[in-house]
C-alpha positions in Angstrom: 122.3 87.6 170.4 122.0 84.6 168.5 125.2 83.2 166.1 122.6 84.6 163.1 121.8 87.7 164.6 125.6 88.6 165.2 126.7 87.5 161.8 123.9 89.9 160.4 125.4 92.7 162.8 128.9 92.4 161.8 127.6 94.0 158.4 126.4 97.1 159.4 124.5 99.6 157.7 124.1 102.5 159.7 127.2 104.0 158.0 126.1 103.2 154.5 125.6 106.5 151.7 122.3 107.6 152.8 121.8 105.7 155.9 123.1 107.9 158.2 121.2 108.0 161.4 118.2 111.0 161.9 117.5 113.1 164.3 116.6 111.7 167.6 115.5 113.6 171.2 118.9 112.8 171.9 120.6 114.6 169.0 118.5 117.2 170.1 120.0 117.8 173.1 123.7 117.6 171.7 122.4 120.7 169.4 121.9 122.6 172.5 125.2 121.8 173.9 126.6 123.9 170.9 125.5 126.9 167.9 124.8 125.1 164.8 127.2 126.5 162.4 125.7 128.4 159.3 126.3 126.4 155.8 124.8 125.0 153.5 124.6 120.4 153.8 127.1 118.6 152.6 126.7 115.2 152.8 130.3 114.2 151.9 129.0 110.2 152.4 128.6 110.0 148.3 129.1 111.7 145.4 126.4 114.6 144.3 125.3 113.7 141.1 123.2 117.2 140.6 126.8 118.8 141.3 128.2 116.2 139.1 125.9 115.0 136.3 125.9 111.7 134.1 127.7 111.2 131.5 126.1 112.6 127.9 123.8 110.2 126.2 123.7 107.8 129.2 119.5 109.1 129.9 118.9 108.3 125.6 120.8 105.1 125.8 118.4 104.2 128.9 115.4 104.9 127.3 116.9 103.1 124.2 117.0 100.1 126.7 113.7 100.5 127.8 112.3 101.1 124.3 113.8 97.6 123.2 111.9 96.1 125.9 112.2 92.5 126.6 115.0 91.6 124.9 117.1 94.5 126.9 115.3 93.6 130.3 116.2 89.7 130.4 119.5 89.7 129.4 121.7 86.3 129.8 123.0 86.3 133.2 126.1 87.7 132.9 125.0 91.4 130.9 123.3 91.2 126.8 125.8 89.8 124.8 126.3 93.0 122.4 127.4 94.9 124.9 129.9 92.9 126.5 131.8 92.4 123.3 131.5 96.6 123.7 132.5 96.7 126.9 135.3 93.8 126.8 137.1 96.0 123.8 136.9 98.9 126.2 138.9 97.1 128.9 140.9 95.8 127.1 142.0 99.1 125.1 142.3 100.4 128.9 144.1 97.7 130.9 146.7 96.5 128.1 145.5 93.4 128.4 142.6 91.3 126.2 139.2 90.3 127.7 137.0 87.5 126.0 133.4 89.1 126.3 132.1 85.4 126.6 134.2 83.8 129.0 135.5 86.7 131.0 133.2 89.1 131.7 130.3 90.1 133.7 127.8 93.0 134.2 127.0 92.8 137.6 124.5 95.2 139.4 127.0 97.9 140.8 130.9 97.1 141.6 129.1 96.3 144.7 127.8 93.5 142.7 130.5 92.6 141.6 132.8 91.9 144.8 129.6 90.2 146.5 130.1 87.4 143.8 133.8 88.0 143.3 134.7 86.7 147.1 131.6 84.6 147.6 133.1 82.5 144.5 136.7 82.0 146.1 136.2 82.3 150.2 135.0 79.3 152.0 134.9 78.6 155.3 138.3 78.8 156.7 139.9 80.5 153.5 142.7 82.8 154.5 142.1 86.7 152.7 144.9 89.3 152.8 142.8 92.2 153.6 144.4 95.9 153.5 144.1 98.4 156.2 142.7 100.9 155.9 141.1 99.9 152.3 137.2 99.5 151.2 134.7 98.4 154.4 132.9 96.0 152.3 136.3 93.9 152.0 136.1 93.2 155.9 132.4 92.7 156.3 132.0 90.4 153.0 135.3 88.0 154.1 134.0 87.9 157.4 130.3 87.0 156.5 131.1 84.3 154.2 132.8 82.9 156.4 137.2 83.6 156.1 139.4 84.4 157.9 141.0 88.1 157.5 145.1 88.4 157.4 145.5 92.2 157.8 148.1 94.1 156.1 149.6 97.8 156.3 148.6 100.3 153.5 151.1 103.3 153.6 149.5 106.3 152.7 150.7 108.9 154.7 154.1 109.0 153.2 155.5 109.9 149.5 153.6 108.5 146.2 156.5 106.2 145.7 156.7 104.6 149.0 153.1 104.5 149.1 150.7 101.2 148.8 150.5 97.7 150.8 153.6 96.8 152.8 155.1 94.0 151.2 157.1 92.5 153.6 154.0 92.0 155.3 151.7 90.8 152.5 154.8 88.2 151.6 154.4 86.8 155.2 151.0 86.3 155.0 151.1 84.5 151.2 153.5 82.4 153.3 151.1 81.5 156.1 149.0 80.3 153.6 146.5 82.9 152.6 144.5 82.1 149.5 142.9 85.5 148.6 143.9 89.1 148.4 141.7 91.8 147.9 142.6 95.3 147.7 141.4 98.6 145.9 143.6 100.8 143.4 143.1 103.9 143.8 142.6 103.2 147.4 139.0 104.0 149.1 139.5 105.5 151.2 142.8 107.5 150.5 142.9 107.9 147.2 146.3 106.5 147.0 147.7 104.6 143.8 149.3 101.5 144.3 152.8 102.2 142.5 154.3 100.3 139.2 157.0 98.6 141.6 154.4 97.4 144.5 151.8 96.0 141.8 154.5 93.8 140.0 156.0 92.3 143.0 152.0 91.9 144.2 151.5 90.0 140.9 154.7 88.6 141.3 154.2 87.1 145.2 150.6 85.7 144.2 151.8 83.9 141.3 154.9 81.8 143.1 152.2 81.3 146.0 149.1 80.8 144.3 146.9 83.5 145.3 143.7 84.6 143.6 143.7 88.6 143.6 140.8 90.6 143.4 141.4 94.3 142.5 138.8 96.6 142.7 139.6 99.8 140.1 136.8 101.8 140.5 138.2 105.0 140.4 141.5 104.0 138.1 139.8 106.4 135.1 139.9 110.0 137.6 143.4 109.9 137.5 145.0 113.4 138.7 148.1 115.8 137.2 151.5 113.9 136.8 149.8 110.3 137.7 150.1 106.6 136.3 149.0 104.2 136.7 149.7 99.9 136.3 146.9 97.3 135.8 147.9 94.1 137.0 146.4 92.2 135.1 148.5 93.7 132.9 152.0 92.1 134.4 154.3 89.9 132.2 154.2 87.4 135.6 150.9 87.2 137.6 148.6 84.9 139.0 146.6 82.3 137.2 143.3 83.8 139.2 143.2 87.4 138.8 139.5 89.2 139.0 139.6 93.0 137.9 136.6 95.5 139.1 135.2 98.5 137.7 132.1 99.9 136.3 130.7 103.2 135.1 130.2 104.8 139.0 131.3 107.9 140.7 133.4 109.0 137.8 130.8 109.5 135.4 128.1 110.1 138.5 126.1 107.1 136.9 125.8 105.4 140.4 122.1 105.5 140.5 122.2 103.1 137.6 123.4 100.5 139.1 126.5 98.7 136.8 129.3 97.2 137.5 131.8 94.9 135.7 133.9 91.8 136.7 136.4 90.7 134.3 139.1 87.8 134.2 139.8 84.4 135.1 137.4 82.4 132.9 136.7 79.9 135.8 135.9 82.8 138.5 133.9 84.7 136.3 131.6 81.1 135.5 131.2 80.9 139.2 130.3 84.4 139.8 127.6 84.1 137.2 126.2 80.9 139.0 125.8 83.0 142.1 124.4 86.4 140.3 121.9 84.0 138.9 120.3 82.9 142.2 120.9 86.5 144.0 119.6 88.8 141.5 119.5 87.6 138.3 121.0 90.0 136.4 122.4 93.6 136.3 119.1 95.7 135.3 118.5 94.9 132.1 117.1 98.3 130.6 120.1 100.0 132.9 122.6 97.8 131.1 122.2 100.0 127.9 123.6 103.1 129.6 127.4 101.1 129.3 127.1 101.7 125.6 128.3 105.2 126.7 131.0 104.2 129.1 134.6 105.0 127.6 132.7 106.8 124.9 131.9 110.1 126.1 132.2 113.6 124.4 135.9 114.7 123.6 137.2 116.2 126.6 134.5 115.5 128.7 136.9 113.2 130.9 139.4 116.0 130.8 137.6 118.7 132.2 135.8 116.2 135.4 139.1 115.4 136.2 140.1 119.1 136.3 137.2 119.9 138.4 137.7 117.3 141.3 141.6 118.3 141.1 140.8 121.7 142.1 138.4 120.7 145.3 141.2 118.1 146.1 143.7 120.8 146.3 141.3 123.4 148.3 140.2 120.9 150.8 143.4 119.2 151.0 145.0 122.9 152.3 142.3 123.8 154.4 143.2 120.7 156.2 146.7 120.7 156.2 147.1 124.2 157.3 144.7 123.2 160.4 147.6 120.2 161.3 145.6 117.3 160.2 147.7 114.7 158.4 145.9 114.1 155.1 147.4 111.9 152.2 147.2 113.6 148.6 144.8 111.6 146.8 146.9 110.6 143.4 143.1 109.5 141.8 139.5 109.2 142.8 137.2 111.6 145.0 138.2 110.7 148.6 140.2 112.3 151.3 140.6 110.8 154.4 142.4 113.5 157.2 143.1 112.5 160.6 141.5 114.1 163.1 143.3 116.1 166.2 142.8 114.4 169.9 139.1 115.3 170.8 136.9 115.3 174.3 134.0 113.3 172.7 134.7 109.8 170.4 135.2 109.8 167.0 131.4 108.2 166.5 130.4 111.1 168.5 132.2 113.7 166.4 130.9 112.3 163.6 127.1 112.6 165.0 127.9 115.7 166.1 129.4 117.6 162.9 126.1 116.3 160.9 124.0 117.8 163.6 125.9 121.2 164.6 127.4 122.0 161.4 125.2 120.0 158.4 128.0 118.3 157.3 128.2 114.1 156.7 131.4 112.2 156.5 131.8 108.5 157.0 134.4 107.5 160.5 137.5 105.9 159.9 136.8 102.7 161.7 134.7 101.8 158.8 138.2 100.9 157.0 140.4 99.7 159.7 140.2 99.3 163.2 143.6 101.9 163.7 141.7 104.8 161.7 138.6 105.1 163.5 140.0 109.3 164.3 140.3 109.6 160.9 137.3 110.6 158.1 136.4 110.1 155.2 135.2 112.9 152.4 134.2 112.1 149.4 134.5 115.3 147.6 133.1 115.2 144.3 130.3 118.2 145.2 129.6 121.3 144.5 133.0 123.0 144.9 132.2 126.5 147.0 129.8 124.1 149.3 132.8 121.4 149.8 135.1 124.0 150.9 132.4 126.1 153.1 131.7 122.3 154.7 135.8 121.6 154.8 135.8 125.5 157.3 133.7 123.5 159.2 135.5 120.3 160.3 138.1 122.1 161.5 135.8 124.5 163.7 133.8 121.8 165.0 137.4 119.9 166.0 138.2 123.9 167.6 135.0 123.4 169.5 135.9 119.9 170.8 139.2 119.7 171.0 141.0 118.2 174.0 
């Protein structure tokens, strides 16, 4: 395999939403090594946005987009300048904290979008990344394809909500040893955990005496559950100089298919990230970038109730696992689980294979977040709630069938 072909494969795709693998002759034969349990597919890899539907008004403002034509589909780089001052007072209102819509903020094409740019603008060659474990795969892959060099440290998630989130001892080692770069998600993909008030200021606390440039990726910081809070650091009396915040209108507001994300922050970063969005892609889809006139601004208690929804599958799926012994954090925000698996006779990739051939039901491994959680799962349950917990039923039978 050439240096090329091995960088490429690093990356990986077969575990992506969607790109599961299909049926083969050889999945065929695994099928007849066990029934196929009776259920209806779940395909816990993404969010089901027929379950879960767009946001109100986000299908008008689209065709609002479209019916502007030109002017809506080639934007400036860096999203149409009306809506980020829209946007901007959003996130602002939201995070505590201002946002320039001209200097420090971008519509990027997905939050996907937005940490391609956001760690191709700050990792070199060589650059040293704080990297969580487990946290978001991209993190990994993305450092490691542009070419730095990953400083793994702990995520707690298995313990109380306080004690929760990265272990600091170890993150204020590797700011020591000279990393440059931490990246981390809040609520976690793929536990759902929230990084607590105390953890976030001394995180924005240890990257300012060090100089670190944080990227935090908030995604799911809106589906906040019962009894939660939650602290923007960007937000922090004392943070870094560099700080890049994340989020767009996503899985939340099932608005995924459109394709928007947001970047906002340090005025410099944010001018880089545009010189790079410019030569990748251009431009978040200009007729798409209309539907973020709705984002923050949906129907009164429309939030509410989604929020209400998901925290009922949570709990039902969260017990079903429990009761069956595997250790599964309570996710504080968000629409992932990720329970650990008993000790089985086949591998985890196996298992995986085999629960989306024997019992219709998809889930991403563990390994794709850290190399320590490969027997652990992830579920992203923000489906159709009877079919999540008829899929949930399922797990654990196909762990009864293949238990060691």
């Amino acid at each position: 395999m050439s240096r090329l072909d091995a960088k490429f494969a690093r990356l990986g795709a077969e575990n992506a939403p969607g790109q599961e693998a299909r049926q083969t002759g050889d999945d065929l034969q695994s099928v007849m090594r066990g029934d196929i349990l009776p259920g209806v597919p779940v395909d816990f890899s993404h969010g089901d946005v027929d379950a879960f539907t767009p946001t109100p008004g986000a299908r008008d403002a689209w065709e609002a987009g479209f019916a502007t034509g030109g002017a809506q589909a080639y934007t400036e780089y860096r999203g149409a300048a009306d809506l980020r001052e829209t946007v901007a007072a959003s996130l602002a209102a939201f995070t505590n904290a201002p946002v320039d819509p001209v200097d420090e903020l971008i519509i990027t094409p997905g939050t996907q979008g937005a940490l391609f740019l956001a760690l191709g603008a700050v990792v070199d060659q060589g650059t040293k990344v704080v990297v969580l474990e487990p946290d978001y795969f991209a993190n990994r892959k993305l450092v490691t394809f542009f070419g730095g060099e990953i400083l793994p440290v702990t995520l707690h998630y298995q313990d109380s909500a306080a004690k929760n989130g990265p272990d600091l001892g170890q993150l204020e080692d590797a700011f020591a040893a000279g990393a440059e770069v931490l990246v981390f998600s809040t609520p976690n993909n793929p536990t759902g955990v929230v990084t607590p008030e105390a953890s976030i200021r001394e995180i924005a606390r240890l990257a300012a005496r060090h100089g670190v440039t944080v990227i935090v990726d908030q995604l799911y910081s809106r589906l906040l559950y019962s009894g939660e809070s939650f602290t923007h650091l960007r937000a922090c009396a004392d943070r870094p100089e560099n700080v890049i915040t994340i989020m767009g209108p996503s899985k939340t507001e099932s608005l995924s298919g459109f394709r928007l994300g947001v970047a906002f922050g340090a005025a410099a970063l944010i001018d880089r990230m545009e010189k790079l969005q410019a030569i990748v892609s251009l431009r978040a889809a200009g007729y798409s970038q209309a539907a973020l006139r709705t984002w923050f601004h949906e129907p009164k208690g429309w939030m509410q109730e989604r929020i209400a929804q998901h925290e009922a599958i949570r709990d039902d799926l969260l017990a079903i696992f429990r009761d069956a012994g595997f250790p599964t954090a309570c996710p504080q925000a968000g629409s992932y689980l990720f329970p650990k698996l008993p000790q089985l006779v086949v591998s985890p990739e196996e298992f995986v294979r085999l629960l989306r051939i024997q019992a219709g039901v998809t889930v991403t491994p563990g390994s794709e977040f850290a190399p320590h959680t490969a027997s652990s799962v992830r579920l992203n349950f923000s489906q159709d709630h009877a079919a999540s917990v008829a899929a949930g039923h399922r797990i654990v039978e196909m762990t009864r069938r293949y238990r060691a």
